[in-house]
C-alpha angles and dihedrals in degrees: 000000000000123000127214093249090060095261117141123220134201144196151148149206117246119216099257115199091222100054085210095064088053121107138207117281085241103042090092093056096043083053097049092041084055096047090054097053081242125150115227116227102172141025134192134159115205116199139177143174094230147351081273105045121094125253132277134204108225110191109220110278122245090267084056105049083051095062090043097047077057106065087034141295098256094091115119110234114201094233093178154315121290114223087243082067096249119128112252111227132190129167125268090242085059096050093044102033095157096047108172082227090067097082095061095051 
């Protein structure tokens, strides 16, 4: 995750045994970026399968779109990887246009 203020945050998502108790790979760095009083400008969650596999662009989840939606929908979401290498990014407002929260705006 990227701050307005150009630091960078991290997290993961820990294999938990019970499936229910797990969280979503960016919910560390939405918490710290809250802690710290800091905007988010981009998003982007990186997977793979093992230390050999190549990357994969994950667009935020539907929890996460929600907490996002939350603190704004300008956030940039990494939607995927171009075939020059570099991350695609749209707005959060782009990748949920019909967003239940717009009738109240």
């Amino acid at each position: 995750m990227l701050l307005e203020n150009g630091d960078i945050l991290t997290s993961i998502s820990p294999d938990f045994p019970n499936a229910a108790s797990s969280v979503c790979m960016e919910l560390g760095s939405y918490i710290q970026a809250a802690t710290l009083d800091q905007k988010m400008t981009h998003t982007l969650c990186l997977v793979r399968e093992n230390e050999n596999d190549s990357l994969t662009v994950l667009t935020p989840c539907g929890i996460c779109q929600e907490r996002l939606n939350f603190l704004g929908n300008t956030t940039q979401c990494g939607i995927g990887i171009l075939q020059n290498g570099e991350i695609q990014y749209i707005s959060l407002a782009d990748l949920q246009p019909f967003h239940w929260n717009r009738v109240y705006q």
